[in-house]
C-alpha positions in Angstrom: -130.5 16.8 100.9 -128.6 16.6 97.6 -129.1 14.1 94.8 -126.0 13.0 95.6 -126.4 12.4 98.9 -130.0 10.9 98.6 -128.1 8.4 95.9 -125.6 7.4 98.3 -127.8 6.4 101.4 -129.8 4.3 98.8 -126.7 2.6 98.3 -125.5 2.5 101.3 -129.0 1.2 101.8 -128.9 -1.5 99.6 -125.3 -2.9 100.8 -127.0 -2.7 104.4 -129.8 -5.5 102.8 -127.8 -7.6 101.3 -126.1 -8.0 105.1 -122.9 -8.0 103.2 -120.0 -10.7 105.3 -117.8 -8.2 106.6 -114.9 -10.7 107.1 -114.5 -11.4 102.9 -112.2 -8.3 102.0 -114.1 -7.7 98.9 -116.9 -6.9 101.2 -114.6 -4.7 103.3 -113.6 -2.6 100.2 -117.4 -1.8 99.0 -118.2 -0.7 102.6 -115.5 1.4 102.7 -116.3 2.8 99.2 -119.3 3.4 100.0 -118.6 5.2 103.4 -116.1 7.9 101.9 -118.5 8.3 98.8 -120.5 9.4 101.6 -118.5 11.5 103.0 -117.3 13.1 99.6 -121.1 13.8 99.3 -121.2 15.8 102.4 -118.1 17.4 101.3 -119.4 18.6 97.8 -122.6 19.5 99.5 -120.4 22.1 102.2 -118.2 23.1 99.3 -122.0 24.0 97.1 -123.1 26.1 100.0 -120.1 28.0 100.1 -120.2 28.4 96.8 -123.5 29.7 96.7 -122.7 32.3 99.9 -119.5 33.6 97.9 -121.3 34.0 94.6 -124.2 36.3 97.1 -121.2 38.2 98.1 -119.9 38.8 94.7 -123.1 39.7 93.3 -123.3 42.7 96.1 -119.7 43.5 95.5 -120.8 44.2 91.8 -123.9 45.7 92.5 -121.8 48.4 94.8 -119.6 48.8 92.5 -121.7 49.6 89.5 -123.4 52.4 91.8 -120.3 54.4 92.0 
């Protein structure tokens, strides 16, 4: 799991502790922060491992390509 991801269960964590009164719409709007920071952690954690795949791929590409 990423730091990032890691930070945002802890706060996701903490929110869930303070048993936050889902009906005040300040409360609404920090659970809903929270949720897509989550899932903009995921994201960024798919688009690293793609990263690293393409940047594998590249490195072979070049390493072909010096051979000839």
């Amino acid at each position: 799991m990423s730091n990032l991801s890691e930070r945002t269960n802890y706060l996701k964590g903490l929110a869930d502790g303070l048993q936050l009164n889902t009906e005040k719409s300040s409360n609404r709007v920090l659970l809903e922060a929270l949720d897509l920071l989550a899932e903009m952690a995921e994201e960024i954690e798919k688009l690293r491992a793609d990263h690293d795949e393409l940047s594998d791929f590249v490195d072979a590409v070049d390493e072909d390509l010096s051979l000839l």
